[in-house]
C-alpha positions in Angstrom: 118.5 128.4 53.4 122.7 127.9 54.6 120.7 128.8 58.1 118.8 125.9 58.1 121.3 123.5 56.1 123.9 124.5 58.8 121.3 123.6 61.8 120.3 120.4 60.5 124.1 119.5 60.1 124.5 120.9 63.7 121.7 118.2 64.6 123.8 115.6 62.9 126.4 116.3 64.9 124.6 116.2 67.8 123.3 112.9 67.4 126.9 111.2 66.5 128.1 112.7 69.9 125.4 110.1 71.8 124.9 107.8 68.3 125.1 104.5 70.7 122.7 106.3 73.5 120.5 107.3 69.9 120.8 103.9 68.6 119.7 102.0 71.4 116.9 103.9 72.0 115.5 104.1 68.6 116.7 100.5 67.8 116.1 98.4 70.4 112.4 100.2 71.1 111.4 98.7 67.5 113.3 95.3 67.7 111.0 95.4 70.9 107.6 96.5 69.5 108.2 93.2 66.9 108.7 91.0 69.3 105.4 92.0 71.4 103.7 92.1 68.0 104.6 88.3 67.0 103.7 87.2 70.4 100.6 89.2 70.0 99.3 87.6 67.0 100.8 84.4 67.9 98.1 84.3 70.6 95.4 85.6 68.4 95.6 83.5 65.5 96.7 80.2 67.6 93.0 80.3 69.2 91.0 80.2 66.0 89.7 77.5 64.1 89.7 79.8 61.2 92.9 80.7 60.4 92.5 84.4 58.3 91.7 87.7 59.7 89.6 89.3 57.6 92.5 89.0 54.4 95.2 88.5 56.4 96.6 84.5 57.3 99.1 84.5 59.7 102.4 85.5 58.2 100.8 88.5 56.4 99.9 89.6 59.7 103.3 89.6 61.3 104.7 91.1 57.7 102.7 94.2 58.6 103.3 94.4 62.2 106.7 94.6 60.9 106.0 97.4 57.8 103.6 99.0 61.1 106.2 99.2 63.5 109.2 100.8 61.6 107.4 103.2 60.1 105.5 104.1 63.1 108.8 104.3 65.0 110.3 106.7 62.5 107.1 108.7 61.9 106.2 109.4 66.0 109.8 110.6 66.8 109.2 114.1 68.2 111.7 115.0 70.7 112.2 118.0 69.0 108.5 118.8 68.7 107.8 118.1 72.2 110.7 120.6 73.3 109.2 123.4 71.9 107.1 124.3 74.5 110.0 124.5 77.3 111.6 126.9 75.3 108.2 128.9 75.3 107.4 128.7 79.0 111.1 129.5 80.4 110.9 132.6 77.6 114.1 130.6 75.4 111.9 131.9 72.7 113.4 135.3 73.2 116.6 134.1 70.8 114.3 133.2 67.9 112.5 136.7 67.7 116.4 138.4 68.1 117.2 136.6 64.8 116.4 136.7 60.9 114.9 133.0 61.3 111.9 131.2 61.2 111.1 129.0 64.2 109.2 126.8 62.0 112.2 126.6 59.8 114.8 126.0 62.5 112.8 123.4 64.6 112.0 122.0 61.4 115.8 121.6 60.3 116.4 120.3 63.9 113.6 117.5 63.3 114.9 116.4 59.8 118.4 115.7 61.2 116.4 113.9 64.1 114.4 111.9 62.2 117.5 111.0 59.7 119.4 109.5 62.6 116.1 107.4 63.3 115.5 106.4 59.7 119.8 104.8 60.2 119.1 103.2 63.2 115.3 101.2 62.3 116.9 101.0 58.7 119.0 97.8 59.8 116.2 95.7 60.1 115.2 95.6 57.0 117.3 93.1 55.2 116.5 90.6 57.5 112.0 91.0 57.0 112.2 88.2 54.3 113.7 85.7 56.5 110.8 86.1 59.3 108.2 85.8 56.9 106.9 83.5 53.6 104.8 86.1 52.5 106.0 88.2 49.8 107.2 92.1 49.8 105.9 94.8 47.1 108.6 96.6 45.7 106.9 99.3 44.1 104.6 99.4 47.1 107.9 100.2 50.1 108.6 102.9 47.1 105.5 104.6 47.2 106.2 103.6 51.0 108.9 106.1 51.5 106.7 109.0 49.9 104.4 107.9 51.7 106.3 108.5 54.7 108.1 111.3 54.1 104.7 113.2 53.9 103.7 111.7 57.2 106.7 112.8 58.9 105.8 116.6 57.4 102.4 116.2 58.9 103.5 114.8 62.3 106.1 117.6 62.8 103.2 120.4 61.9 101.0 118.8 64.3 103.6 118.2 67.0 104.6 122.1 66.3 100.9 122.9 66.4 100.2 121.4 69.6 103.6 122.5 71.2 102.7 126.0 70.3 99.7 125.9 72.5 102.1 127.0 75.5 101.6 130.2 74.4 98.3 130.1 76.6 98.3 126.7 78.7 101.5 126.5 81.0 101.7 122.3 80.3 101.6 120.8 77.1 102.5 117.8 77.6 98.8 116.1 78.6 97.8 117.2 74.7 101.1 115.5 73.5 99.8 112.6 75.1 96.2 112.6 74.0 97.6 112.9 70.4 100.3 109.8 70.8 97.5 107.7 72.0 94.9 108.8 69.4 98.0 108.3 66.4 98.7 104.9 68.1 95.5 103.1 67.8 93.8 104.8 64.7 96.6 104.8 62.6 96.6 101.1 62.3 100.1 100.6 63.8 98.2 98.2 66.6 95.8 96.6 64.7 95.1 97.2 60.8 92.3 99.5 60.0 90.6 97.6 57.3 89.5 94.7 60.1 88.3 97.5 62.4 84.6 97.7 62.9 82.9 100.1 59.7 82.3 102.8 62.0 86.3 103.1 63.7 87.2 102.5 59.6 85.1 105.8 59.1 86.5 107.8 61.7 90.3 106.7 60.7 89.7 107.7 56.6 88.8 111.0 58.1 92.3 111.5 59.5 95.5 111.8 59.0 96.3 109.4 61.5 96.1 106.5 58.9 99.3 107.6 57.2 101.1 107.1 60.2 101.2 103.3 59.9 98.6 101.5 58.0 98.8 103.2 54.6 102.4 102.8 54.0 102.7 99.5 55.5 99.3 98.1 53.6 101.4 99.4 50.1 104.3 97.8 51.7 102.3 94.3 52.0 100.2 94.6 49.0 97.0 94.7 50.9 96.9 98.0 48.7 97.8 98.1 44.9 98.8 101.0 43.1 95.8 101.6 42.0 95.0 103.8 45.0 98.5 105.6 45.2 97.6 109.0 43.5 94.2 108.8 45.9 96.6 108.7 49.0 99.4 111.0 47.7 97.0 113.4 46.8 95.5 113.0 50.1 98.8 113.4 51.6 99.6 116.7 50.0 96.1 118.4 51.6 97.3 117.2 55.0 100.8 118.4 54.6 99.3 122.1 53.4 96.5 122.2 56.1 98.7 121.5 59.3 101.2 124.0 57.9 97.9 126.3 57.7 97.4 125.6 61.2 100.4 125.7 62.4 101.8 129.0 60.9 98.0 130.5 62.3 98.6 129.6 65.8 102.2 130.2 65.9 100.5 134.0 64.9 98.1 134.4 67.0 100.2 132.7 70.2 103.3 135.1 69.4 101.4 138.4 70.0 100.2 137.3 73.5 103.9 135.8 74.1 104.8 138.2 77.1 109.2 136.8 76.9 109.2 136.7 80.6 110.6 133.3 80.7 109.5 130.9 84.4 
C-alpha cells in the first residue's frame, strides 16, 4: 500500500508542476460546456408555447445542465486510462512485470491523483450554481451525489483500463476509446436527461452503467430523484464497480500471456 500512496502523491506532484496548464484545461472546458448548455436550452425552451419539458421548466433544466456537466467532466477524465495502451504497444510494460506491483494498482493510484486535481479545478464553480438559477439545490441529494460519483469514477477507470488493455491484440486503441466516449456522452444523460428520452433509449440507458456518469447524480443533485431510490442506485453501483473489476482483471490475464515485451 506505501507503493501506491507514494505514486498517487508522485501524481500530485505532477500535476502542481503544470497546475495552471491542468487548470485551464479542466476548468475552462466545463465553464465552456455551461455556457453551450444555457444557450442550448435557451433556444429550446424559447420556441415552445408550452413552457415544461416533460418535469422540467426552464431553470430546472439549466440547474442540471450544470449538476450534468461537472460531474461528467470529473467522471470522463481518462488521460491516464487512455495511456495505457502506449505503454503496451512500445513494450513500457516491461517495468511493471520487473516489479512487485500491480498495474491495476499503480495506474489506479496514478488516476486518483488525476482525478483529485480535476475534482479542485471544476470544484470552484460550485458556490456560484445558486446565483444562475431560482430553482432550489438538494442537500442530501449532492451527498449521495459524491457517492454517487465516486463509484462512477471506479467504474469509468475499469472500463477505460479494460478497453486500454485490448492492445494486447489490436495495435490502436484509440477508435474503441472513442466509441465508448461517444456512447457515455449521450446515454448517460449528460446531453439531454434520460427520463425525457423516448421509452425505448430510457430502456437501453437503465441497462448501463452509463447513466451514473451524469444523470443519476445530477437528477439526486436536482431533486428530480428523492432518496427513496438511493439504496436502488448504490446498490446498483456496487455490481458495476465489482463487474468491470471482473472484466478487467480477466482481460488484463488473458492479454498478458500473449504480451510478447518486444516494444514498437
Amino acid at each position: 500500500m506505501r507503493t501506491y500512496l507514494a505514486t498517487f502523491r508522485s501524481g500530485l506532484s505532477s500535476l502542481l508542476e503544470y497546475r495552471m496548464d491542468y487548470f485551464s484545461n479542466s476548468f475552462l472546458s466545463l465553464v465552456i460546456l455551461i455556457i453551450v448548455q444555457y444557450f442550448l436550452w435557451n433556444s429550446v425552451f424559447s420556441g415552445r408555447a408550452q413552457q415544461n419539458i416533460g418535469s422540467y421548466s426552464p431553470d430546472l433544466m439549466f440547474l442540471y445542465a450544470i449538476f450534468a456537466a461537472l460531474y461528467g467532466v470529473i467522471i470522463r477524465s481518462g488521460r491516464i486510462e487512455k495511456n495505457v495502451s502506449e505503454e503496451i504497444r512500445k513494450g513500457d510494460l516491461n517495468k511493471y512485470l520487473l516489479k512487485p506491483i500491480s498495474h491495476l494498482g499503480f495506474s489506479g493510484a496514478l488516476a486518483a491523483s488525476d482525478r483529485i486535481g480535476v475534482i479542485f479545478s471544476t470544484c470552484i464553480l460550485i458556490p456560484f450554481i445558486p446565483l444562475v438559477t431560482s430553482s432550489s439545490i438538494s442537500l442530501e441529494g449532492c451527498a449521495l451525489s459524491v457517492l454517487l460519483v465516486i463509484m462512477a469514477m471506479t467504474i469509468k477507470f475499469f472500463i477505460s483500463m479494460s478497453i486500454s488493455y485490448l492492445a494486447f491484440w489490436f495495435e490502436e486503441t484509440w477508435t474503441f476509446h472513442v466509441i465508448f466516449d461517444i456512447s457515455m456522452w449521450f446515454l448517460s444523460g449528460s446531453l439531454v436527461p434520460i427520463d425525457v428520452l423516448p421509452s425505448w433509449l430510457q430502456s437501453i440507458s437503465t441497462l448501463l452503467p452509463f447513466q451514473y456518469f451524469g444523470y443519476v447524480p445530477a437528477a439526486f443533485s436536482v431533486g428530480q430523484l428523492t432518496m427513496d431510490h438511493a439504496l436502488h442506485h448504490l446498490g446498483l453501483c456496487i455490481i458495476w464497480c465489482v463487474l468491470m473489476w471482473g472484466m478487467t482483471r480477466l482481460i488484463w490475464n488473458m492479454g498478458i500471456r500473449s504480451f510478447g515485451a518486444y516494444g514498437g
